[in-house]
C-alpha positions in Angstrom: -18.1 -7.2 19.4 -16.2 -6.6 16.3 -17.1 -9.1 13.4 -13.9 -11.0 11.3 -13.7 -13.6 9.0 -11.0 -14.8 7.0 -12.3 -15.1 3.4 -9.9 -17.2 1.4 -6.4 -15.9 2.7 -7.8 -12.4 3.5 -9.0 -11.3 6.7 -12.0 -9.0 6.6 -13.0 -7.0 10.1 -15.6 -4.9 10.2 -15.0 -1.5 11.9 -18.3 0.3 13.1 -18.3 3.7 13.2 -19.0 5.9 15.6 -18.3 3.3 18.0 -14.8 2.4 17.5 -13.5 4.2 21.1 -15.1 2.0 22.3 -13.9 -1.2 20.7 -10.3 -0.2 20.1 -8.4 -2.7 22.3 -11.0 -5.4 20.6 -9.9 -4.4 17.5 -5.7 -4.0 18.1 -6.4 -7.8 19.7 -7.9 -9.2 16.8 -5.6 -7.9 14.5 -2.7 -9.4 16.7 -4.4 -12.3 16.9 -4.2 -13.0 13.1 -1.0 -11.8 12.6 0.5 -14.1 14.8 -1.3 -17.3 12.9 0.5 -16.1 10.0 -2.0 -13.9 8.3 -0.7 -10.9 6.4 -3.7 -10.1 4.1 -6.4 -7.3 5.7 -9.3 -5.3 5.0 -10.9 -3.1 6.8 -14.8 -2.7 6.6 -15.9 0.3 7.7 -19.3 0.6 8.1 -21.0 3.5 9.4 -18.6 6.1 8.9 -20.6 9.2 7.9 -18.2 11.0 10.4 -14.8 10.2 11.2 -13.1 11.5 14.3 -9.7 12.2 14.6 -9.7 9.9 17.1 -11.3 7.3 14.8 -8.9 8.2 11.9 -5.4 7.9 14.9 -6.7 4.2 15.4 -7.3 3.4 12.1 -3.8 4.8 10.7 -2.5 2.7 14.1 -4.0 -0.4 13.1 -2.6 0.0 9.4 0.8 0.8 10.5 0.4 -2.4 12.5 -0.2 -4.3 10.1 2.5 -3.5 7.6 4.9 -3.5 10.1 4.4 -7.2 10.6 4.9 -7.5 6.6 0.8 -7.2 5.7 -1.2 -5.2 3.5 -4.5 -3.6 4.9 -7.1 -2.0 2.5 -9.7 0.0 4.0 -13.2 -0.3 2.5 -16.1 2.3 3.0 -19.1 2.1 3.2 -20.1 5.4 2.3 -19.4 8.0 -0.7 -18.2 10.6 2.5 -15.9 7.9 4.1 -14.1 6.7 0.4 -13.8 10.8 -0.1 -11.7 11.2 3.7 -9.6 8.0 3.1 -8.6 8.1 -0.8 
């Protein structure tokens, strides 16, 4: 199960690495669920990511995408040194 909860006016989800192939339709649901009650404000908690995939790094550029196109902003927070280095 993949963990939100709206802090203030931001939405925080937690994204668990390595097992985010499995969770990816969890994850694209969630985020359409909050969209469509009006949220716009995102951030992405990545947790375990000592290793991306490309896979993992396609849904994660797909969920951003996602979210902007709906008028949002998305921030993606790491949890590691290795997963700031691969996304900033």
């Amino acid at each position: 199960m993949i963990k939100s909860a709206l802090e203030e006016d931001i939405v925080v989800i937690e994204v668990v690495l390595p097992s985010l192939h499995q969770k990816i339709d969890e994850l694209r649901e969630k985020v359409r669920e909050y969209i469509s009650e009006g949220h716009r404000k995102f951030v992405l908690h990545i947790l375990g990511g000592n290793r991306f995939t490309s896979f993992d790094i396609g849904v994660l550029i797909s969920v951003y995408a996602n979210i902007k196109k709906a008028g949002g902003d998305v921030a993606m927070w790491p949890s590691s040194g290795r997963s700031y280095n691969l996304l900033y």
